[in-house]
Structure formats: structure tokens, C-alpha cells
N, C-alpha and C positions, 0 to 999 in steps of 0.2 A: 719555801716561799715562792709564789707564782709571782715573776715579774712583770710588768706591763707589755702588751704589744708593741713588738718595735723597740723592744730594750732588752742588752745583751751584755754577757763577759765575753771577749775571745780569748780571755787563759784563765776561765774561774779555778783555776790549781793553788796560785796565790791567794784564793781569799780561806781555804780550809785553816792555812795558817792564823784565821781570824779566833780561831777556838783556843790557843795555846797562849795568847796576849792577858788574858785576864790573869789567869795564874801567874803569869813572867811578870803583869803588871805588879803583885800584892807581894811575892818575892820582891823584887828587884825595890820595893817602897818601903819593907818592914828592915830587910837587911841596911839598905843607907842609912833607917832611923835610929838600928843599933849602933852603927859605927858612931853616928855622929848629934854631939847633944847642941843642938841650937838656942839663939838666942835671938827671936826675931826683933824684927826694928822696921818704926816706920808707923806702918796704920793702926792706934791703937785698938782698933774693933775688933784687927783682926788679930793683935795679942790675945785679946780675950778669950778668942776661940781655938787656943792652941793646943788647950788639954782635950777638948771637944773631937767626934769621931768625922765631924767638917774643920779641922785645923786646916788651916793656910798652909800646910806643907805638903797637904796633898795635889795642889794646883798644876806646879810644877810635873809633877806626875801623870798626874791626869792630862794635861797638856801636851804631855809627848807621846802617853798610849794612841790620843786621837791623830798625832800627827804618824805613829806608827798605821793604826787604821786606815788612812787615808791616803799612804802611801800602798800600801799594799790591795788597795780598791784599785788604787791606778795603775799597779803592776798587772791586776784581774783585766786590764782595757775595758774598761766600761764604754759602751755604744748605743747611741741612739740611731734606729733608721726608718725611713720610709720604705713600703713596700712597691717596686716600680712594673708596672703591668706594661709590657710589650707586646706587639700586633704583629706578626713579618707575613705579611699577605705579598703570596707571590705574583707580580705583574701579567697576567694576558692580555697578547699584540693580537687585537683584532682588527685584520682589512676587509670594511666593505666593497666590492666591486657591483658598480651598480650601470646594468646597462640602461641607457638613455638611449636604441635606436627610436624611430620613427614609430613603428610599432605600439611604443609603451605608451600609447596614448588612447589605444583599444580601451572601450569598455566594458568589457565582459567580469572583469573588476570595478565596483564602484567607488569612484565615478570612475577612474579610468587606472591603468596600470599603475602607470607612474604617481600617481598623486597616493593610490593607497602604500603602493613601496615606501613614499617617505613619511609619512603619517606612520605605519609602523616600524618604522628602522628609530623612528625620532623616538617611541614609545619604548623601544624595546633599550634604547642607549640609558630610559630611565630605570632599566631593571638588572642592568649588567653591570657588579662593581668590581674594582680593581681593574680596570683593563686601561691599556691604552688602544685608542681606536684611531683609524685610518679611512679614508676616502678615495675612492679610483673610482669614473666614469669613462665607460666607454662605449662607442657604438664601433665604427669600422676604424676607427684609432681611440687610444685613449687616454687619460690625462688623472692628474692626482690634485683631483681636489683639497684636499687636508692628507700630513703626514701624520704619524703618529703623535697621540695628544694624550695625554690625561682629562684637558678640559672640554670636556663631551659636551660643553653651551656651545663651542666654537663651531664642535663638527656639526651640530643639529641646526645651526644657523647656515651655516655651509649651503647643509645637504637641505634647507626648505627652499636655497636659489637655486636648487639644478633644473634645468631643464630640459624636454628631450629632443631630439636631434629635428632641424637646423640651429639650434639656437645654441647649448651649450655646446655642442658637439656640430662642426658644418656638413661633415660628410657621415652620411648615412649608411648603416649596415650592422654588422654583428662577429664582431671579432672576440670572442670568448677566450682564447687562446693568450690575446695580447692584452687580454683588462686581465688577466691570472696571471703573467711574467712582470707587469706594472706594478702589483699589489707583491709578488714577493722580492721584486728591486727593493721596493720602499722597507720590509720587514728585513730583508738582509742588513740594509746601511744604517736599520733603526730611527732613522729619522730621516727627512731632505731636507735642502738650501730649501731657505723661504723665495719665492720665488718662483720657484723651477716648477712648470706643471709636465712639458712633455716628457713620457720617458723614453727613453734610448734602448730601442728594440732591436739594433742591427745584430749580426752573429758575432761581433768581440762582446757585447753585453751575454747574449745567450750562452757561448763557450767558457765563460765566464762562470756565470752559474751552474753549467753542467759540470765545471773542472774542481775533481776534490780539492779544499782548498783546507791545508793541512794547517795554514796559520790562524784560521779562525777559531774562533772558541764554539764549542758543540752547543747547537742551540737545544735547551732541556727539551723533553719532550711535553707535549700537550700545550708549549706556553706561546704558540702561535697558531695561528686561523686564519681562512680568510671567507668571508661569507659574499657566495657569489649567488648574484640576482639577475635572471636573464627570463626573457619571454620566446628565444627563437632559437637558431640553432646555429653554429659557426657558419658564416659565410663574405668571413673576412681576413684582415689578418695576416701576419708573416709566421706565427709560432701556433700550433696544430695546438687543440686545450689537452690532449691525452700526453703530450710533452711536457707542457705546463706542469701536470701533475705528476707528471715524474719526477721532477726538479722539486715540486712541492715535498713529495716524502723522503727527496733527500736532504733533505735542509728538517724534517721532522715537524712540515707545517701541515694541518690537514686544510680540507675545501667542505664547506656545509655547502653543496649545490641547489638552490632553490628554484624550480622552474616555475613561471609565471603564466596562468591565462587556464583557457578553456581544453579540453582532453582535444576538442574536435576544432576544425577549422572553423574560423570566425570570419566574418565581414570586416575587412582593412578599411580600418581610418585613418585619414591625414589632416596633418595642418595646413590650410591653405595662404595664399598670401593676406589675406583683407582678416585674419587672426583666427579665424571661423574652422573648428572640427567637424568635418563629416565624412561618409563612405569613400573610400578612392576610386576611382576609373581607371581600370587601365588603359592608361592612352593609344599602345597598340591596338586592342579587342575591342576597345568601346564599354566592356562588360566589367561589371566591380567584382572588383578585386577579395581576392579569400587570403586570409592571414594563415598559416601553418601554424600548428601547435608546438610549441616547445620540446624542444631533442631530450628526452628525459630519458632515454637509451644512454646518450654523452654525459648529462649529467651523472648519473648514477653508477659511470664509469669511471667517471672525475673523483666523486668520493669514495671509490671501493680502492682505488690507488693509494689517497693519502689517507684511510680509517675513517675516514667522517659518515656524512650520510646525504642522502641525496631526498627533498622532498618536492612535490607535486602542492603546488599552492592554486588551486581551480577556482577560490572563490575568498572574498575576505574574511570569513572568521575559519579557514584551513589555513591561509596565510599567517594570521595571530596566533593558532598553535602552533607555527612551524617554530617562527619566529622566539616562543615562548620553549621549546625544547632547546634552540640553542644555546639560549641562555642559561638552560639548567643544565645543558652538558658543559656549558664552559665555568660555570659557579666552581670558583675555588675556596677549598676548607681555608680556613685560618688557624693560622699555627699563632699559638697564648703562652708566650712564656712570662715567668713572673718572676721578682729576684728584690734582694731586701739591698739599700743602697745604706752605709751608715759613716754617721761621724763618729770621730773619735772622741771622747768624752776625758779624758785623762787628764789633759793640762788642768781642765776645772780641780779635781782634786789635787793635784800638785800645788797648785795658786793656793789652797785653802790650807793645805798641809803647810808650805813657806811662810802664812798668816799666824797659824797659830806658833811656828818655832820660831818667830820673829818676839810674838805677845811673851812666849817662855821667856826669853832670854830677856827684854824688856821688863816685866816682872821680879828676875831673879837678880836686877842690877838697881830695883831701885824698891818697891814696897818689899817684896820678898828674899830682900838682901840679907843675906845671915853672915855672923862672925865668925872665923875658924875655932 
């Protein structure tokens, strides 16, 4: 007999003994009825039916085979269960490091650096799941905008008020070195004090992180990142970025290095005071100013350190593939396990077995009452 889904013995050994009850039952009925000649009393209906092959003396009998049945259902543990589907999707720490110097306001990207950076960083936070994400802005220092979160509305609200340098950031430049020792402070401690944006770049923070530190727990591999976004090339800074990266592969985080802007040198534009973007002049020469092209030498040195990869974003729909690989190199499988969760079902036939050898003995003391 096929049971229902979700329905079980966990010692169907007791119920085989269900095949040897019938016979035990018509023995153990016919031998009592030799021993003993009765004379019922009581309901005469059911005098009537005593010669009959339904005599009232089989009640008593019948009444105890089921309570035998019913106990030995309950010894089988009969179970009812749901089938329970689990999900253990493992966490990935991603830190964006996103630089805001002066620069990022070129438009050789439309409209201009900065503005497509968060426009796809916001798109791409909609395509990457299981992670927690993180926030570092930096130009010639830099700051942690968001610590690690799960709630990716928070970071993408964040990250639509950055701004590039004077505003979010006051002092202008390109510290690559020190927005990559920021981003792996914050993935180290796992989270930061609400509050706290500047990080602590002195050499007891760095020695710190360069010193094996045997009491930590080994961070797995592949389950951190940090995705670093720059248009220019280190020219700030206390911590060198090819440092950075060393401390990143030993902590077992890599760097997706993204460089930003045109292969050739471009016309520098700045913000002015009166809010107005245009060409910069160099105040020394008189002559406008040329933006350098992003150090994609550094970068691509940055990511051969810690396994990742380094890519050249020259124009906005290069930028959206880039952006669109990382996400598929960081997609975690999900591990399904599945597992049957059950009650015990026993007391029911216990309850019903106590029922009916309650009704026996009830019966055998008042309609079914016989004389020695």
C-alpha cells in the first residue's frame, strides 16, 4: 500500500505483527467460548442475537483486537511531515571604491564620468544578489560613505549624493592607494561605527594589517571584493596601491580595477565657483589644460596581485559590459537542500486505543455483563 506524501512509520517492524492478530484473534474467542457457557443479561435485542454468527459476545473481542491494532500502529510511530526547502546562499562583501577627484567631471563619458559611474554602479547593485555592499570615496583622502549593508536602497541613495571633489571630498587629487586600505579597514571589521566616515591610515592601522594575525578567522576565499573605479593615476596618498594589493591577497580579497575615460589625453574640465563646468586654464601657462589618461599599467597590476581583473571603460556601453562581467564573476551558486520536518502522530492512536478499552470494560460491567 502506497502511503500519502508526507506520511511515515519510523519502526514499521511493529506493524508486520498486524498479520498474526486475526488468527490470535478467533483462537483466543473460540477457546474462551469453550471454557465458558454464558448467560447474558441486560439488552434483550441483543439476547436474541446470541445464537447468531453477530452474538454480543463478540464485542468484547472485537474491542480489544482494535485496541491491540492500535496499539501496535503506535509502537510503528506513525508521522506526519512537511517537506522543508532551504536556501544557504553564501554572503559576498563587496567595496565600491569610488574616486571623486576633480577630474571625474570630464566628459568624454556621457554626460560626464562621475554621473555615468553612479548611474551604473546603481544599475549594476540591481543585478547582484546575495552580497553585502560597501561605499569608499576618495580623491587625495578618503572617506566611507556606507559600511557593509545588505540594504542596497540605502547604498544607491548614498551613492546618487556623492559628489566630485570640492564638494564631497575638499582636497583634490588621486590617492588610489588609500581609497584600497579604506575599503579593506571596513571588509576586515565587517562593518563600522555609524558615524565614523574618516579612516585611519597612519602605520599602526597599516602594520596592523600587514601582521599575520593568527587570531582571526580565515576569510573564505572569493567571498570578498572590492571594485575599484578611478579615471587617473596615484598622485597622492600615504599607502603606495601595489601595497594595497598585497595586503588585499592576503586577507584573500581580490580588486576588479576599473579605469575610467578616454585611451588619449583629454581637455580638463573644472568646476567653477558661479556652479558652471568648463575647459580649465592653467593659471601658470595661460594654456588649457590636458587631462592624462588613466594608469591602466597600475591598474592591471592591482588586479594580477589579488586574481581579479583589470578593465579599460573608454566609453558608456564598455563601462556596462564591464560592470556586467563583474557581476557574473561574482554570482554565487546556491546550495538547496531539502529535508522532511515531522510530528509525531502516536498519542492520537494511543487516545483512541484508551477509548475503546475504556468502552470494553464499560460494556462488560453493565449490558455485557455475564454470570459465572
Amino acid at each position: 500500500m502506497t502511503l500519502p506524501e508526507g506520511f511515515r512509520f519510523a519502526d514499521p517492524f511493529w506493524l508486520y505483527l498486524l498479520y498474526f492478530l486475526p488468527a490470535a484473534f478467533l483462537a483466543a474467542f473460540f477457546i474462551s467460548r469453550a471454557k465458558h457457557a454464558t448467560l447474558n443479561l441486560g439488552n434483550p435485542k441483543l439476547v436474541s442475537y446470541s445464537s447468531t454468527i453477530f452474538s454480543a459476545q463478540w464485542i468484547p473481542a472485537f474491542l480489544r483486537l482494535l485496541v491491540l491494532v492500535l496499539c501496535l500502529i503506535a509502537a510503528a510511530r506513525p508521522q506526519e511531515g512537511k517537506k522543508r526547502i532551504e536556501e544557504k546562499r553564501p554572503l559576498t562583501d563587496l567595496f565600491v571604491a569610488l574616486d571623486v577627484s576633480g577630474s571625474m567631471v570630464t566628459n568624454d563619458l556621457k554626460p560626464n564620468r562621475i554621473t555615468v559611474a553612479k548611474q551604473l554602479l546603481a544599475q549594476f547593485l540591481d543585478k547582484v544578489q546575495d552580497v553585502r555592499v560597501g561605499l569608499t570615496i576618495f580623491a587625495r583622502i578618503s572617506f566611507t560613505q556606507c559600511p557593509l549593508t545588505t540594504d542596497l536602497g540605502i547604498v544607491k541613495q548614498l551613492l546618487a549624493n556623492v559628489e566630485p571633489a570640492p564638494h564631497s571630498i575638499k582636497l583634490d587629487g588621486t590617492a588610489i592607494g588609500d581609497g584600497l586600505v579604506a575599503c579593506l579597514s571596513r571588509l576586515q571589521a565587517g562593518s563600522g561605527k555609524d558615524g565614523e566616515k574618516k579612516e585611519n591610515l597612519g602605520p599602526s592601522f597599516l602594520s596592523k594589517l600587514l601582521k599575520e594575525d593568527k587570531s582571526q578567522e580565515e576569510v573564505p576565499a572569493d567571498s570578498q571584493a572590492i571594485i575599484l573605479l578611478t579615471d587617473g593615476s596615484n598622485n597622492a596618498g600615504a599607502v603606495d596601491p601595489l601595497t594595497a594589493a598585497r595586503i588585499a591577497i592576503s586577507r584573500g580579497i581580490k580588486i576588479y580595477a576599473v579605469g575610467m575615460g578616454a585611451k588619449e589625453r583629454v581637455p580638463a574640465l573644472a568646476e567653477y565657483s558661479d556652479g558652471h563646468i568648463g575647459p580649465f586654464v592653467d593659471p601658470r601657462t595661460g594654456q588649457l589644460a590636458m587631462s592624462d589618461p588613466v594608469d591602466m599599467g597600475l591598474l592591471r597590476e592591482v588586479a594580477r596581485i589579488t586574481g581579479g581583473k583589470a578593465y579599460a571603460a573608454t566609453d558608456n556601453k564598455t563601462f556596462q559590459s564591464v560592470l556586467d562581467d563583474i557581476a557574473r564573476l561574482e554570482k554565487k551558486n546556491v546550495t538547496v537542500t531539502s529535508h522532511w520536518e515531522y510530528n509525531e502522530l502516536s498519542a492520537y492512536f494511543l487516545l483512541a486505543a484508551f477509548i475503546l478499552l475504556a468502552l470494553d470494560i464499560i460494556l462488560e460491567t453493565t449490558v455485557l455483563r455475564t454470570l459465572p
